[in-house]
C-alpha positions in Angstrom: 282.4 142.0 160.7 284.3 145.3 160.6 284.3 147.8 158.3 286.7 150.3 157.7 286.2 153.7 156.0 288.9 155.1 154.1 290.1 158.9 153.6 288.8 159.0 150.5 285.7 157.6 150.7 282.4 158.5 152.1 280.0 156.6 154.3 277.9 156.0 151.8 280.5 154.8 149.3 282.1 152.8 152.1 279.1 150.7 152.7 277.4 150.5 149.2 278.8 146.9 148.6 276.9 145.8 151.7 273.4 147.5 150.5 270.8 145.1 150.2 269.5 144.3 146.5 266.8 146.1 145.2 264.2 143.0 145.2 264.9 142.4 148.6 264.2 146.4 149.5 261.2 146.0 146.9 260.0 143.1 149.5 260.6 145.3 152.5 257.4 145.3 154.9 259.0 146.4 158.5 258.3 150.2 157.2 255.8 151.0 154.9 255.2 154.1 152.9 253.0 156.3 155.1 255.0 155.9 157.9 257.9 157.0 155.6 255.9 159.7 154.5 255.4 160.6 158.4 258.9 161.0 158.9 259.3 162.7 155.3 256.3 165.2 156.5 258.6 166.0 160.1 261.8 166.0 158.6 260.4 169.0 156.2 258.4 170.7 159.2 261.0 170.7 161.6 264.2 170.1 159.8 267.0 167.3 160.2 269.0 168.9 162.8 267.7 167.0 165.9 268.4 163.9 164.4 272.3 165.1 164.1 272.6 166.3 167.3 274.7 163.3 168.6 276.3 163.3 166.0 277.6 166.8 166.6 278.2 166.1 170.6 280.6 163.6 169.9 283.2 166.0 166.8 283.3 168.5 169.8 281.3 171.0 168.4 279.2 171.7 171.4 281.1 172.8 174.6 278.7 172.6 177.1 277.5 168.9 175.4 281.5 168.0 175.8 280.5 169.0 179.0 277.8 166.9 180.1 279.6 164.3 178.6 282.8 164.3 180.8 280.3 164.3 183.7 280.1 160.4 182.4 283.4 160.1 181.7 284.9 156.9 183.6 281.9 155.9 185.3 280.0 152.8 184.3 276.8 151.3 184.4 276.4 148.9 187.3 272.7 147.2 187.1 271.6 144.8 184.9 271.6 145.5 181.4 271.6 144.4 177.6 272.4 145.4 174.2 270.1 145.0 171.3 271.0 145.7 167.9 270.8 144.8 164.2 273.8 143.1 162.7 273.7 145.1 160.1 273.5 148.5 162.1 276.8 150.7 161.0 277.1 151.9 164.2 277.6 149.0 166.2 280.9 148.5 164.3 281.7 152.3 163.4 283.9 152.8 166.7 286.7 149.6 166.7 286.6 147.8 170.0 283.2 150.2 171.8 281.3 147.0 172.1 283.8 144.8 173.8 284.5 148.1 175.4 280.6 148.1 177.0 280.4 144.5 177.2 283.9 144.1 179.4 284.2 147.5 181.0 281.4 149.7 180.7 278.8 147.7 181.4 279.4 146.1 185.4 276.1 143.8 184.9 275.6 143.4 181.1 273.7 140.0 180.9 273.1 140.0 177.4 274.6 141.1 174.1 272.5 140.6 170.8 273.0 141.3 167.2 269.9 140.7 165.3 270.1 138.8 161.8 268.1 140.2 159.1 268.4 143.7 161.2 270.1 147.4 160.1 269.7 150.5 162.7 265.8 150.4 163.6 265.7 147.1 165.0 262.9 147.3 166.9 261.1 147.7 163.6 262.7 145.3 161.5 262.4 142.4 164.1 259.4 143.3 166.9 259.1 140.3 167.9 262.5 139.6 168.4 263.0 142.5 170.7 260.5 142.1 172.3 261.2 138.4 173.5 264.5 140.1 174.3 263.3 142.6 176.2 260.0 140.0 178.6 262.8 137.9 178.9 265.5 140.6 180.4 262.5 142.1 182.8 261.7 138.3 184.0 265.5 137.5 184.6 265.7 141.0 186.2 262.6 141.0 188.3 264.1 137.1 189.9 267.7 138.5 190.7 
């Protein structure tokens, strides 16, 4: 799955055909509405910006983030690791070719790669136990090598 967004559209009008329906968001139980209302309740005390701070690090607004970053630059990540995401999470496809990037290249010792079914960008709330299983089962294989 790829999705492309075009110049004239935004995000949100780019994805809008892949929204879930309303009876299945009506049947949603992974995030219920006081924990909604504790993010609402932060989000109004302390503002959004945190949450768009990466966002802002990588459009180069930032020097001494663009810093930092290029520390990075080149280097890759050489013990055991794995990816865990929802297959329905925008950003693992927002950036053509970053994932086989970090799975061929980045990533030295990448034993796993998962995209979670039934899964959009907080999949360690829509599927616990999923990730979890993912994550005893990386810390047993790791803890044997």
């Amino acid at each position: 799955m790829c999705y492309v967004m075009g110049k004239d559209k935004s995000m949100a009008a780019t994805v809008a055909p892949f929204l879930p329906s309303a009876d299945y968001v009506a049947k949603c139980q992974w995030l219920t509405e006081t924990e909604v209302d504790v993010y609402a309740t932060e989000y109004r005390r302390t503002g959004f910006t945190g949450a768009l701070q990466g966002y802002r690090v990588r459009r180069g607004s930032d020097p001494r983030s663009i810093a930092e970053m290029q520390t990075f630059s080149g280097r890759t990540l050489d013990v055991p690791s794995q990816f865990i995401a929802g297959k329905s999470d925008w950003g693992v496809y927002q950036t053509p070719g970053a994932a086989d990037k970090m799975r061929q290249s980045a990533c030295t010792r990448m034993v796993g790669f998962h995209l979670l079914d039934g899964a959009g960008h907080w999949v360690q709330q829509e599927q616990p136990e999923s990730v979890s299983a993912l994550l005893v089962q990386f810390l047993r294989d790791s803890a044997k090598a």
